[in-house]
Structure formats: structure tokens, C-alpha cells
C-alpha positions in Angstrom: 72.8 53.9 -20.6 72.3 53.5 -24.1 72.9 56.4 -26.5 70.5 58.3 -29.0 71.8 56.6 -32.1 72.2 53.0 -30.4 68.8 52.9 -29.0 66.9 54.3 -32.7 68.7 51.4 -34.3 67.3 48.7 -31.9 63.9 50.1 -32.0 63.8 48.9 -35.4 63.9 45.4 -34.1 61.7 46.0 -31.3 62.9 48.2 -28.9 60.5 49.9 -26.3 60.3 52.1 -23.2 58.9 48.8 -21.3 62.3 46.9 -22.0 64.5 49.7 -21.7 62.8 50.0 -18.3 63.9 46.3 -17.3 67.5 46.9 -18.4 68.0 50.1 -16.2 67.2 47.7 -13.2 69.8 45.3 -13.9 73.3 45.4 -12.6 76.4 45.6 -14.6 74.1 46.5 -17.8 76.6 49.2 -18.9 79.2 46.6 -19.5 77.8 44.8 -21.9 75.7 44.7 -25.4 72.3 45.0 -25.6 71.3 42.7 -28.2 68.0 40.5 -29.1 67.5 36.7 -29.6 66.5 36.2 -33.4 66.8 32.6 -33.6 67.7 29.8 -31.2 69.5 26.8 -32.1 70.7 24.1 -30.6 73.8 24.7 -29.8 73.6 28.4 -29.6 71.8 31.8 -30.1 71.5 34.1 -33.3 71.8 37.7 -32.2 70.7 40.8 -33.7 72.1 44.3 -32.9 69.7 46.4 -35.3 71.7 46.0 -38.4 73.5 42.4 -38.6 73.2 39.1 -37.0 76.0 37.3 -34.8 76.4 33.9 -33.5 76.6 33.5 -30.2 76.3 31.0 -27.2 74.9 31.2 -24.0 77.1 31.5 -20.4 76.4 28.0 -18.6 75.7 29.4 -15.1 72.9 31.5 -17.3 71.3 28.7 -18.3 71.5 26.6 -15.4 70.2 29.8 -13.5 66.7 29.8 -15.8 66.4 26.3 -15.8 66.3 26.2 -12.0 62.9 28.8 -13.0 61.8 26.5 -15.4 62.7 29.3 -17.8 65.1 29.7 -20.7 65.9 32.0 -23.3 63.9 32.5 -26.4 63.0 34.1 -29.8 61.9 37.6 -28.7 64.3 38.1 -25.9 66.8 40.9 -25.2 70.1 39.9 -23.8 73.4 41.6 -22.5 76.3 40.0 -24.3 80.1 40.7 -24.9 82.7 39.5 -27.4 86.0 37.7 -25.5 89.6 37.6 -27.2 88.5 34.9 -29.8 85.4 37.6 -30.5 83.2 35.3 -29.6 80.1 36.2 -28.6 78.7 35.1 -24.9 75.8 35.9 -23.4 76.0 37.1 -19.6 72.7 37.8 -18.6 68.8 38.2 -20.0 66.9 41.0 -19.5 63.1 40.0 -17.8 60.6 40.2 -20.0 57.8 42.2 -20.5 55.8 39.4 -21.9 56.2 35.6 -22.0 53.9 33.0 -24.1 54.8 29.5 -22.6 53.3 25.9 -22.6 53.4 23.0 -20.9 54.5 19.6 -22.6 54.0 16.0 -21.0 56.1 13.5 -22.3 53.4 10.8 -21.8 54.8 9.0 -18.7 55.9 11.7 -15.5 57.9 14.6 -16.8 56.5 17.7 -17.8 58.3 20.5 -18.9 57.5 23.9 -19.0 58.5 25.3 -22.6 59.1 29.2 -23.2 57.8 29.9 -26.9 58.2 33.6 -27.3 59.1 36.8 -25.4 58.3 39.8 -25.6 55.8 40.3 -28.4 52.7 42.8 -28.6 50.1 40.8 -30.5 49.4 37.3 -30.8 48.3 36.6 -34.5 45.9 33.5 -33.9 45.9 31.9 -37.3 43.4 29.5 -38.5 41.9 28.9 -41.5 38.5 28.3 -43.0 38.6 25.0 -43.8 38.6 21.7 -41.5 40.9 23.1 -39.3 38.1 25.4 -38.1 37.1 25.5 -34.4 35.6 27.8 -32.1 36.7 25.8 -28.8 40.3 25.5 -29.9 40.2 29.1 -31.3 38.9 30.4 -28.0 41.7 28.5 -26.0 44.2 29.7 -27.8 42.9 33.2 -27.1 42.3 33.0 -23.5 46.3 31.5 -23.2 47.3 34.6 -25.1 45.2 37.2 -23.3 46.6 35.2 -19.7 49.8 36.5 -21.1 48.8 40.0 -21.5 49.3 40.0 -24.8 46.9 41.3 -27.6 45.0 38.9 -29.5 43.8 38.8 -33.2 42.2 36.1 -35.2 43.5 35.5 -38.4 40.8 33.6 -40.4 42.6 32.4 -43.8 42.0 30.9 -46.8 38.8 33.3 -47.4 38.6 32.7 -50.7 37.8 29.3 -50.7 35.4 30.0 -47.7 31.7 30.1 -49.5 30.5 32.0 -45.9 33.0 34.1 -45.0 31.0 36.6 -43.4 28.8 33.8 -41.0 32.6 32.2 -39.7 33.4 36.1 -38.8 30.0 36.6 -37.3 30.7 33.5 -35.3 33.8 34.4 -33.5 32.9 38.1 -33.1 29.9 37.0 -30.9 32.7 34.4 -29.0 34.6 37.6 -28.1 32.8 40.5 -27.8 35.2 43.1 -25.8 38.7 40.6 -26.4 40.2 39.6 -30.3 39.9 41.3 -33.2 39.0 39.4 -36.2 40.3 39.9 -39.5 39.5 37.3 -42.6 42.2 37.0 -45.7 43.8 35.2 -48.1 47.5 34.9 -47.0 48.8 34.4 -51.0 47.0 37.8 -51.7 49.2 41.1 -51.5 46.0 42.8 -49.8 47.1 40.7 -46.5 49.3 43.2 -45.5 46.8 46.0 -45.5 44.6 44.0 -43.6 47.1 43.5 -40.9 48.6 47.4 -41.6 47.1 48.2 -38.0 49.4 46.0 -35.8 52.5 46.1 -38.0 53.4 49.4 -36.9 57.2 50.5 -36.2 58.4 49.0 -32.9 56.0 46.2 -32.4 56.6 42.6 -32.4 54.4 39.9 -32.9 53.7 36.2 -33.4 52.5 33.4 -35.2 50.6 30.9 -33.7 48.4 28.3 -35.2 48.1 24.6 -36.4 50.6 23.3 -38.9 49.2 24.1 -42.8 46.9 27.0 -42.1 49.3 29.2 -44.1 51.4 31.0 -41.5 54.4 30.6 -43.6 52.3 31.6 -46.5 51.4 34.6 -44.4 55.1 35.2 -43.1 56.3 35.6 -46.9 53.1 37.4 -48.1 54.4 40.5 -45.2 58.3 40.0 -45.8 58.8 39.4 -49.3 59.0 43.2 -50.4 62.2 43.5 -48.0 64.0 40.4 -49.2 62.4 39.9 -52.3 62.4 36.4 -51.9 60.0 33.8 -49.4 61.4 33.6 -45.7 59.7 30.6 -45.1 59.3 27.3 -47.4 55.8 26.4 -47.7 54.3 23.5 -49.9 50.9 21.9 -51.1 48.1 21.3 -48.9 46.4 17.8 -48.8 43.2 17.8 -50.4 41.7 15.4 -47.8 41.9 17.4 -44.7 43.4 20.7 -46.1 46.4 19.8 -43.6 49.8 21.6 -45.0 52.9 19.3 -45.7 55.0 22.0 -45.2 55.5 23.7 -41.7 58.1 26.0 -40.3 60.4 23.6 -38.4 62.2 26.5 -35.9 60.6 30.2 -34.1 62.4 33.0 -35.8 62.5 36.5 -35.4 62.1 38.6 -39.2 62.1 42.7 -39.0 59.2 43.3 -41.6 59.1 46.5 -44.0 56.6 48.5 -42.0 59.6 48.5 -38.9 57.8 46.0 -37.1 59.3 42.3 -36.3 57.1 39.4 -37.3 58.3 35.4 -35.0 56.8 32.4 -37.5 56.4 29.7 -35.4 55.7 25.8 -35.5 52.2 24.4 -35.9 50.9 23.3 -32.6 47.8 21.7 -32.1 47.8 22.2 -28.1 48.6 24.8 -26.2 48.1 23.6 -22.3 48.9 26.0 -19.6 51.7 26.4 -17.5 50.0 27.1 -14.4 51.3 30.7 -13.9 47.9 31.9 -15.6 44.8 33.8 -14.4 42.1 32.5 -15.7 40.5 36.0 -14.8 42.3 37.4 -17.6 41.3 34.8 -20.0 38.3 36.7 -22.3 35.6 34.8 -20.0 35.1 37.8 -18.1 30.7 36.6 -18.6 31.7 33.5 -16.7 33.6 35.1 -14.0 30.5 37.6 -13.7 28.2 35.0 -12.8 30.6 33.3 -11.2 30.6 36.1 -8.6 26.9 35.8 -8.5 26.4 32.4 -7.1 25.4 31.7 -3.5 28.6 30.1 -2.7 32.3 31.1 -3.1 33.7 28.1 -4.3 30.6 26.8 -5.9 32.1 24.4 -8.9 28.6 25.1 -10.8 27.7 21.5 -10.8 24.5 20.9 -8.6 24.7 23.5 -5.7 22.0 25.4 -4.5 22.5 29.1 -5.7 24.6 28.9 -8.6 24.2 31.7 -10.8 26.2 30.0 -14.0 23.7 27.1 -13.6 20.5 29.5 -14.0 22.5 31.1 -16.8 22.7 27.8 -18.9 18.8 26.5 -17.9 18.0 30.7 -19.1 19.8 29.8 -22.2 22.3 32.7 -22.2 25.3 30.6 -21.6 26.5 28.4 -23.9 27.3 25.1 -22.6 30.3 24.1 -24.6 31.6 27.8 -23.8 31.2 26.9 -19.7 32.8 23.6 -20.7 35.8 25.0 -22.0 35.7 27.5 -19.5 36.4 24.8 -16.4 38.1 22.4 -18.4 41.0 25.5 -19.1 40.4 26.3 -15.1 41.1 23.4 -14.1 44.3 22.5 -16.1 45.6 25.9 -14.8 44.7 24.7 -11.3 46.4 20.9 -11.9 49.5 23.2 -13.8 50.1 25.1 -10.9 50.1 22.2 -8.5 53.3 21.0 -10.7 54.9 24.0 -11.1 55.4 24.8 -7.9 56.3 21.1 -7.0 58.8 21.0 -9.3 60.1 24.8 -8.3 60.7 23.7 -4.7 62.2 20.3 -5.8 64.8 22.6 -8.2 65.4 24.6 -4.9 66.2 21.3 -3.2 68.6 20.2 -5.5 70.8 23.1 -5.6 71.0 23.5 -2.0 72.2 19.9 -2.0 74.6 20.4 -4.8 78.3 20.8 -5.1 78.8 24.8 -6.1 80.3 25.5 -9.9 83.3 27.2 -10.2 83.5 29.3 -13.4 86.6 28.4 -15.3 89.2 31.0 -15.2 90.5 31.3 -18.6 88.5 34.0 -20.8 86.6 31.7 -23.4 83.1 32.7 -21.4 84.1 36.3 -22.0 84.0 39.1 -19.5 82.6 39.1 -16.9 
């Protein structure tokens, strides 16, 4: 389908045997470009084929098609595109991914939207740093979230060198996740970051961001890219001395080939990150929860005050922390409330195409071939 010089090019932006498999399944593949989603705008898409970027714009039956899914196309994904006789470029189709990170937004009165952040990254680099932004409960969700996605999780502790106990805030989080992140503390100025990361920045992988606003992703993004461009990617700024909150954020997701061959997706701060209700929470990192879990008396024991309940014994033993179980239900139950929604609002998306008026695609060849 693709050939041998085609497919060694588009590895260097993230290629792998996992996508190629996708593609090979869909129809009509062969006509098209295979091409990967660097940026998304507005208005449109920026594109990259392995060696230059190209403005493009997405078919409208495409989008209406994901949208009915609660889905859309995002930084990370590989598309199938061709130019029309204006050689413009349109994108006909989307090629599933192998991994999605996703959240749920509520606009404070009824509507909730379900809002794709990435696809198709390896590792998750959970950034915070070691100052107020600090916290084990947040740093745990944001863990469990990633690992629900089946994607690889490290902790990135930063600003180390103006932590006077490094070592205890590692020791900390180690013991939160025994057998799920990796830790790994740095200062994200310092040129030593890379090295520190060297293990998951191999050629071919992909991965992402994700953090609070002013814990020095950006800072991080130019400390691994600025040997290829020689310049900062991202704009950064001075941190507030009152709460060690950055002014400066990265205001859009983009997708940045690194030096090592691997592709690095800065993202936006976000202080949540609710679930979207597609989630296990078996897959969360709270596999000593679900172990006792298994262990109580009753099947669908909410470990409150039944008899028999094994996670109960575990926090009167004292080997269950109770903010730990806290978290634990809290996250369960927003996946359970999540998924309630989600599939409300698939079935009323169902409704309303049935009910609707079918599109015609215009005839003329802006959209491109077909």
C-alpha cells in the first residue's frame, strides 16, 4: 500500500506497524495520501507528510460523521487526503486510532461535550512541578485517565532545583505507583533534561504534554527541540512569585518532530481532566483497590457500611490510605455518571440523523476527489 521510501519518511513523524494496521482496513486507502494532523486550527488542519507541512481543510460529511461519535479529528491523527484542481488539500477520511486521550467539558448549565485532546501518542509526560502546584491526588488522576487510555505514563517532577527535598517528593509518588509511572525529577531550563527523558524519545514514538499551566511544559518543549531549530518552539515567560503560577502558556496542541526521531504534542495547561465515560476504571493504576474490591462479601458492595467489605478492613488495618480510596470512588463514579451521558447523547445523535433531511455532496470538485 505504501512504498519502502514513503513509509521510512513518515516513520519519522510517527509512523508504526499499529497504524499501518488500521489503514490496511480501510477502503479506498490507495487513493489517497497518508498524511498526519500537526496542528488544528480553526478553520482548518496543518498536515505533515514527513518532510513539509500543508494546509488543509477537512470534508464536511467527515466531520459531521465524527461529531455524530462525539469524536473529531486531532493533533496526533493520521488522515487520507488528496489535493483537487485548485491543489487544495481535503481531507476524505481518518484513520482509527490506536490511542485517544479525551475529556469531558461542562459548560456550567446542560451541555457537555466530549473533547478529543490527542491521538495516537505512546507516553503521556505528566508534568508538574515542585512547587505549589504539587499534588498527589491530582497527580494520581491524571495518571489513572492516562493509563484508562492505554497509554504509558511518566511523571515529570520539575523545577528540582528549587526543590530543597527532591528525593522525599520522588519517594512519595513512587510509593503512589508502585507497578504504573515512572518518575523522573529535572530542571526543564537544564540541557541534562533531555537525557533524562533519552528513554522515551526514541525514533518513532510520540508523546504528550500534559500538566497545569506554568509548570514549564513549554520550558520543557524548547529545552528537547531547540538543537533542531535552534531557536524556542514555544513562548514561555516569568512565573509569579506568589503561587509559582506561569503567565505564559501554550495557547494551541501542536505536533513537533524532536531530534532523537521522535514527535513531542505541547499542550494547554489544564487543571481538570474529567472522564469521558468510555474508561475502565480497572485499568486505572488502582489495581490494590480493585484487589480488595474482589474480596468483599458482596458484589456490588460500595465499601460504605456493609457487612464483609474487604476495602473497609483494609482502611481500619491501616494499609489503605483513605484519601487514595477517596479518589479512587470519586474517579469511579464520574466514569459511571460520564457514561450515563455518553451514551444518552449517542442515541439522541442517532435520533437526529434518522430524522434529518440527507446531504447531498456538491458536485463541483472544490471537496476534491472522491
Amino acid at each position: 500500500m505504501i512504498d519502502s521510501t514513503v513509509l521510512e519518511r513518515l516513520r519519522g513523524i510517527g509512523l508504526t506497524p499499529s497504524v499501518v494496521q488500521q489503514l490496511v482496513a480501510l477502503q479506498g486507502a490507495d487513493d489517497h495520501t497518508l498524511l498526519r494532523v500537526v496542528e488544528v486550527q480553526r478553520e482548518g488542519l496543518a498536515l505533515h507528510d514527513g518532510t513539509a507541512e500543508h494546509a488543509a481543510r477537512l470534508l464536511p460529511a467527515l466531520r459531521a460523521r465524527l461529531a455524530e461519535q462525539s469524536d473529531a479529528v486531532a493533533v496526533g491523527d493520521w488522515v487520507l487526503a488528496s489535493r483537487n484542481t485548485l491543489s487544495e488539500w481535503w481531507v476524505h477520511d481518518r484513520v482509527p486510532p490506536v490511542s485517544q486521550l479525551a475529556r469531558r467539558l461542562h459548560d456550567g448549565r446542560d451541555k457537555v461535550t466530549r473533547v478529543v485532546i490527542v491521538s495516537n501518542v505512546d507516553t503521556a509526560l505528566l508534568v508538574m512541578s515542585l512547587d505549589h502546584d504539587f499534588s498527589l491526588r491530582r497527580l494520581e488522576r491524571y495518571v489513572a485517565l492516562a493509563q484508562m487510555a492505554h497509554v504509558s505514563a511518566v511523571v515529570v517532577l520539575t523545577k528540582a532545583d528549587l526543590c530543597d527535598d527532591t528525593a522525599a517528593r520522588i519517594a512519595e509518588v513512587q510509593a503512589l505507583f508502585p507497578a504504573g509511572a515512572a518518575v523522573v525529577a529535572l530542571n526543564a531550563l537544564a540541557a541534562d533534561a533531555r537525557q533524562a527523558l533519552a528513554p522515551w524519545l526514541q525514533p518513532g514514538q510520540t508523546l504528550v504534554l500534559l500538566g497545569s499551566s506554568g509548570t514549564g511544559k513549554s520550558t520543557l518543549t524548547n529545552t528537547l527541540t531547540n538543537t533542531l531549530t535552534g531557536s524556542d518552539v514555544a513562548i514561555t515567560g516569568a512565573t509569579r512569585s506568589g503561587d509559582s503560577r506561569g503567565r505564559h502558556t501554550t495557547t494551541f496542541r501542536a505536533l513537533i518532530p524532536l531530534p532523537s526521531g521522535a514527535c513531542l504534542i505541547d499542550t494547554p495547561g489544564m487543571r481538570e481532566l474529567k472522564p469521558t465515560g468510555e474508561e475502565q476504571v480497572a485499568d486505572g493504576g488502582f489495581a490494590d483497590i480493585e484487589t480488595l474490591t474482589g474480596e468483599c462479601r458482596f458484589r456490588d458492595c460500595q465499601h460504605a457500611r456493609e457487612p464483609g467489605c474487604a476495602v473497609r478492613a483494609a482502611l481500619e488495618a491501616g494499609t489503605l490510605d483513605p484519601a487514595r480510596l477517596a479518589n479512587y470512588l470519586k474517579l469511579r463514579d464520574e466514569v459511571a455518571g460520564a457514561a450515563d451521558k455518553l451514551a444518552t447523547r449517542l442515541v439522541q445523535n442517532a435520533t437526529a440523523k434518522t430524522g434529518s433531511k440527507p446531504r447531498h455532496k456538491p458536485s463541483d470538485d472544490r471537496y476534491g476527489k472522491e
